[in-house]
Backbone as CSV, one residue per row, in Angstrom:
resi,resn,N_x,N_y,N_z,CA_x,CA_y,CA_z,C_x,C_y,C_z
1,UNK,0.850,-1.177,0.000,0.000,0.000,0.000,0.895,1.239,0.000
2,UNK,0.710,2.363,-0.586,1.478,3.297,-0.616,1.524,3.869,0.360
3,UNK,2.448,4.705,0.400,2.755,5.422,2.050,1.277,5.961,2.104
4,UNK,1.462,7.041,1.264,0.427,8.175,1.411,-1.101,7.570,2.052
5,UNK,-1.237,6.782,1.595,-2.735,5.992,2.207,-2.565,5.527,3.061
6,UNK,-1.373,5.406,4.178,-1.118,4.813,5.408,-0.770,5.968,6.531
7,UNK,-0.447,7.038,6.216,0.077,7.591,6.352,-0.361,8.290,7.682
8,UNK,0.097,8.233,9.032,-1.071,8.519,10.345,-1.153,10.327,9.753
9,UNK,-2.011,10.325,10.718,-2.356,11.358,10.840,-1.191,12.476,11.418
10,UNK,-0.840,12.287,12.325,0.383,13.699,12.740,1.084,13.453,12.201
11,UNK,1.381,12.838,10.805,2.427,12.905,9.831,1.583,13.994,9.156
12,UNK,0.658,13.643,8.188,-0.274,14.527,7.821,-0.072,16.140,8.094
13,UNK,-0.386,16.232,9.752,0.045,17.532,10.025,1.253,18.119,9.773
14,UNK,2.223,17.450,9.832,3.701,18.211,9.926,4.075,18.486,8.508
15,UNK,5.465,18.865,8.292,6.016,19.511,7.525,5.785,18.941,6.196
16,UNK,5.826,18.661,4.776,6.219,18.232,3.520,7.507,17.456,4.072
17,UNK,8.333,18.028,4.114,9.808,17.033,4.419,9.725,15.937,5.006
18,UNK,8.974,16.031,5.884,8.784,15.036,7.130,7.620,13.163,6.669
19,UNK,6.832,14.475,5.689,5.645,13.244,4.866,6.579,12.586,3.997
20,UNK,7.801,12.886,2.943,8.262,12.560,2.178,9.551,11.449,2.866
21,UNK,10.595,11.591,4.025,10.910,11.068,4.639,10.243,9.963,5.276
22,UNK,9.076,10.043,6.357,8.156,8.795,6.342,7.327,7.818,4.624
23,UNK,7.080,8.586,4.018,6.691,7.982,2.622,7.779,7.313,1.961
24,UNK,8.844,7.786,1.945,9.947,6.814,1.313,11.058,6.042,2.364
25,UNK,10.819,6.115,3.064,11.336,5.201,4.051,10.306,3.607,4.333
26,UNK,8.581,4.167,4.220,7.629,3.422,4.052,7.695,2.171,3.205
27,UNK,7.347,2.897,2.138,7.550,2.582,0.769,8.535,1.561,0.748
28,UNK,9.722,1.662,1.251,11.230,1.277,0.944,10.773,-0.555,2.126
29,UNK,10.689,0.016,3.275,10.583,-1.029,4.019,9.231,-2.137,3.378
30,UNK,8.175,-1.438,3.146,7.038,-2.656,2.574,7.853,-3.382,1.325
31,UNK,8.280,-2.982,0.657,9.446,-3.393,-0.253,10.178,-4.804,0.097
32,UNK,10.678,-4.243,1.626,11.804,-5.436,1.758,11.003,-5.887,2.912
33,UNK,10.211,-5.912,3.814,9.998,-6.288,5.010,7.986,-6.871,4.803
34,UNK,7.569,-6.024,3.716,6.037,-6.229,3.694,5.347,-5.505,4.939
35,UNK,4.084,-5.342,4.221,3.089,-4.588,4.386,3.078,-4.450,6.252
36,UNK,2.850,-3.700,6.972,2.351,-3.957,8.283,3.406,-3.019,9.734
37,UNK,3.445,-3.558,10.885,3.965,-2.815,11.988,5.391,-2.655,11.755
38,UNK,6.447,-3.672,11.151,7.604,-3.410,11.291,7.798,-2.592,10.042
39,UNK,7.229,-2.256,9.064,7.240,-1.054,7.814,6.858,0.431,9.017
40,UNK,5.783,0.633,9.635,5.787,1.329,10.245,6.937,1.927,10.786
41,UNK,7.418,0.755,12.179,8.229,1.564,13.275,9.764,1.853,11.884
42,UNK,9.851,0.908,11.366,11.178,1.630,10.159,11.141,2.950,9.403
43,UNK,9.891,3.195,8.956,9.416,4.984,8.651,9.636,5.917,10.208
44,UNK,9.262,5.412,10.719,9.339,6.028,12.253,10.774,6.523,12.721
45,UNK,11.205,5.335,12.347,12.933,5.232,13.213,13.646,6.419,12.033
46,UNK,13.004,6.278,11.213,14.093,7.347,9.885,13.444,8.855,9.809
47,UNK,12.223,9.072,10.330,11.574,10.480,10.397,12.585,10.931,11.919
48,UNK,12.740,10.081,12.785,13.114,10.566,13.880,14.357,10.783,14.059
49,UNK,14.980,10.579,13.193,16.693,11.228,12.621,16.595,12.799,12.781
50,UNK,15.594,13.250,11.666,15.619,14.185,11.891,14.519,15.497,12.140
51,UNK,13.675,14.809,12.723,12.296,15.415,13.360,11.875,14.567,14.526
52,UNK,11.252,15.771,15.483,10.986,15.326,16.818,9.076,15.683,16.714
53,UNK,8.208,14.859,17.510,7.305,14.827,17.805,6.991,16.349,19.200
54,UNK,5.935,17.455,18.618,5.639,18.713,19.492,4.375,18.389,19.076
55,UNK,3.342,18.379,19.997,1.920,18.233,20.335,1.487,17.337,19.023
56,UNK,0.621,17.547,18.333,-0.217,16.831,17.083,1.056,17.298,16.193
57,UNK,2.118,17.214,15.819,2.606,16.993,14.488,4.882,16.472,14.741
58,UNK,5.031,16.673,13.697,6.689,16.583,13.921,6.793,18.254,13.399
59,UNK,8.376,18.651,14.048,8.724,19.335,13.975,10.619,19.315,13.586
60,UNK,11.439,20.136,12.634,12.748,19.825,12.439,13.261,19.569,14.017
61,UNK,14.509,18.748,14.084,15.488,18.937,14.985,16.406,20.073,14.565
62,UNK,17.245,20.590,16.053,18.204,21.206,15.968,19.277,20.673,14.599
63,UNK,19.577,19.109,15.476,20.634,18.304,14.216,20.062,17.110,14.172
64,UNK,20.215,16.478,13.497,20.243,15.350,12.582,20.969,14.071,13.443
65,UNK,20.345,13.051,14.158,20.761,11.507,14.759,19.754,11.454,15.416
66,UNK,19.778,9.724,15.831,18.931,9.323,16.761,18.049,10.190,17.700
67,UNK,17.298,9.665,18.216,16.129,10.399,19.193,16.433,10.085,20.798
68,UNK,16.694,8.731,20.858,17.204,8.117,22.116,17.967,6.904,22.303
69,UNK,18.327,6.083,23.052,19.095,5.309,23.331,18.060,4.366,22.354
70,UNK,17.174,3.653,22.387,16.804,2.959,21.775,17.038,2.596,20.105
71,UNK,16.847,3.905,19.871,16.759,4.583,18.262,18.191,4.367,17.881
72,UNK,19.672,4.544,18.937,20.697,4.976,18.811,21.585,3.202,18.881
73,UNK,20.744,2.301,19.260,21.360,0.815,19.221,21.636,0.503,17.695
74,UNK,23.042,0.075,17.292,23.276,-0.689,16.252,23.351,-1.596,15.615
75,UNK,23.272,-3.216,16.298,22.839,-4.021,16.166,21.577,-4.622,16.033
76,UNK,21.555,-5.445,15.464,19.848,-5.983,14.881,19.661,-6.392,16.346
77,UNK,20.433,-7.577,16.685,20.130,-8.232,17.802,19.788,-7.301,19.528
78,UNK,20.463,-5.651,19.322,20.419,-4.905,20.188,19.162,-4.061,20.002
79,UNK,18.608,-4.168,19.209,17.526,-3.437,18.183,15.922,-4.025,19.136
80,UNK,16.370,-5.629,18.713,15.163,-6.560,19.200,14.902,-6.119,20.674
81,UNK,16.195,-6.316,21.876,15.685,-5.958,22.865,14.716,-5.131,23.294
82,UNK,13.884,-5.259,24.120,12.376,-4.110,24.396,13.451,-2.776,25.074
83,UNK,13.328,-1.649,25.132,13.916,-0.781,25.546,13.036,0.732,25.360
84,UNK,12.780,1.102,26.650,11.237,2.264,26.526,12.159,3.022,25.617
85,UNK,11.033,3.670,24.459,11.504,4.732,23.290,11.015,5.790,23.874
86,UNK,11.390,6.888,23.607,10.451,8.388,24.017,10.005,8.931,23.157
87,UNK,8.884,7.951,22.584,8.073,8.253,21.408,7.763,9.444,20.585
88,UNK,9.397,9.984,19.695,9.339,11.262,19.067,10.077,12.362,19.756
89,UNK,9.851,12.156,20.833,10.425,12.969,21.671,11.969,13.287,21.515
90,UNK,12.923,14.095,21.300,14.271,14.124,21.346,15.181,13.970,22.310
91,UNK,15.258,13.074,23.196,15.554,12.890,24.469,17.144,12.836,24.598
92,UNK,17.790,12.917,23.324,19.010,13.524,23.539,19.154,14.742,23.223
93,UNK,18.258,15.728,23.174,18.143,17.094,23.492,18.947,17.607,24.806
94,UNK,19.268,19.098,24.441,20.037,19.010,25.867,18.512,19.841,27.075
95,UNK,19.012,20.015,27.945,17.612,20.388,29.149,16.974,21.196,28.787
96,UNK,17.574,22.118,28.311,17.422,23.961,27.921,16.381,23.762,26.572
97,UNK,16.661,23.017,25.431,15.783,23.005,24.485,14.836,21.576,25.221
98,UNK,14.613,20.918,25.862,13.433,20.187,26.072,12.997,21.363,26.929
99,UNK,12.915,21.884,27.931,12.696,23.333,28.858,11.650,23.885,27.889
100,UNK,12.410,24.504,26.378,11.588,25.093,25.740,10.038,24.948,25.075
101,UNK,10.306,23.148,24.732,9.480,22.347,24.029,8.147,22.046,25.114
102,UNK,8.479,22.162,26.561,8.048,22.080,27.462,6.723,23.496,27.842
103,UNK,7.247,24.208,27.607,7.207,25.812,27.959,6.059,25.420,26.559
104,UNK,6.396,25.637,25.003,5.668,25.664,24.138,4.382,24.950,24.273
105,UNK,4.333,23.700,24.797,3.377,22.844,24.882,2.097,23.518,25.966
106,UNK,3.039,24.120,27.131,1.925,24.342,28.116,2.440,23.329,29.521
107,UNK,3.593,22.603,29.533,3.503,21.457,30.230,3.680,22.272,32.034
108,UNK,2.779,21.741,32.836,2.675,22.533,34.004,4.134,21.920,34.774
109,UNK,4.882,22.873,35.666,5.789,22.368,36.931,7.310,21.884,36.113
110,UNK,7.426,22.341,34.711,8.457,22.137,34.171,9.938,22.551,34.495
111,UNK,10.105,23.808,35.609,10.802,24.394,35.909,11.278,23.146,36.916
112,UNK,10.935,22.565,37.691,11.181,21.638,38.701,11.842,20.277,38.325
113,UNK,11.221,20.137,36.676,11.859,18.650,36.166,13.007,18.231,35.770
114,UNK,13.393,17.478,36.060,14.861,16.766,35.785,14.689,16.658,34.158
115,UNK,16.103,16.269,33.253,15.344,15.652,31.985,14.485,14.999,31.571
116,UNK,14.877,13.981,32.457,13.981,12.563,32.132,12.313,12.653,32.724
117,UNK,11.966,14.172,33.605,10.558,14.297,33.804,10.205,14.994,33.033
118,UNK,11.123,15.980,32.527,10.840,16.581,30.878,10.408,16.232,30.009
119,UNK,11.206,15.055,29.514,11.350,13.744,28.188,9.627,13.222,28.523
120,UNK,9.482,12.823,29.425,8.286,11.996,29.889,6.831,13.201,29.893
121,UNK,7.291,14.671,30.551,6.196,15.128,30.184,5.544,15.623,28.862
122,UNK,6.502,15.693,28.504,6.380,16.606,26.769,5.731,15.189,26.094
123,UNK,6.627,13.869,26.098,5.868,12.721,25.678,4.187,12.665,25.756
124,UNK,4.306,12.647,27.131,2.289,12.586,27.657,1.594,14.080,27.271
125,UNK,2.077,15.142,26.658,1.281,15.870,26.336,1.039,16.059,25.010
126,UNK,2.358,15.381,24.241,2.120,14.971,22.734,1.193,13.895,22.610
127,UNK,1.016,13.231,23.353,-0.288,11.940,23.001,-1.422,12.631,23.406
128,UNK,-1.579,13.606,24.572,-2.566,14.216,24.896,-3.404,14.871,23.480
129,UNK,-2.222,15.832,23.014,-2.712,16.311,21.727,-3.110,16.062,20.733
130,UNK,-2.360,14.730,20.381,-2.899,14.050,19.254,-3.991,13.709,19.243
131,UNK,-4.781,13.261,20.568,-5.544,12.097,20.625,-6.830,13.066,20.758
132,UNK,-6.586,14.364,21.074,-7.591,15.419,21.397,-7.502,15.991,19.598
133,UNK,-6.609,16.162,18.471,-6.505,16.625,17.439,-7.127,15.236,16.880
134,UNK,-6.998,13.971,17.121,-7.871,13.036,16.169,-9.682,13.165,16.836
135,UNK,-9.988,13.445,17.734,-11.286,13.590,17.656,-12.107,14.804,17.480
């Protein structure tokens, strides 16, 4: 199936660059892997190189690599292991720009959070949004 007809929705929203990156990364994996979840998270893993998930859509990164430790494993076999992702989120951001992403969103008590309550809140308010932008 072509990207474009698969294509979620907060892809939809975000940039042209970002649809064309998930669409041919898509595309590429149904190719070699077939139709279904692991075509997905492979469009996923290659949008998140270089775009991060901000409320209902992606947005550019500063630079260009992985998103998190998960994203950042090189081995297939290191790949398989389950390892929480921070779904979009740029969690190798440094504090100061998650701070910001934080601040943009609305996220309450951000001044108080460590990274990793950062990483985690900006996460739960990007699903918040989406899920409030799909209905």
């Amino acid at each position: 199936m072509p990207a474009k007809q698969d294509m979620p929705s907060t892809i939809r929203r975000s940039p042209k660059r970002a649809q064309e990156i998930w669409g041919e990364a898509h595309d590429s994996a149904v190719e070699t892997y077939g139709e279904g979840e692991r075509a997905h998270r492979t469009a996923f893993s290659a949008l998140k190189h270089q775009f991060q998930k901000v409320g209902d859509h992606w947005e550019p990164k500063d630079g260009k690599g992985p998103s998190d430790p998960q994203a950042s494993r090189r081995t297939p076999a290191a790949r398989n292991r389950p390892r929480k992702s921070a779904g979009g989120v740029d969690a190798n951001a440094s504090k100061s720009d998650l701070y910001a992403t934080a601040k943009k969103l609305g996220v309450d008590g951000r001044s108080r959070m460590t990274k990793d309550q950062l990483v985690e809140a900006i996460d739960k308010e990007n699903r918040r949004q989406t899920r409030q932008a799909r209905s």
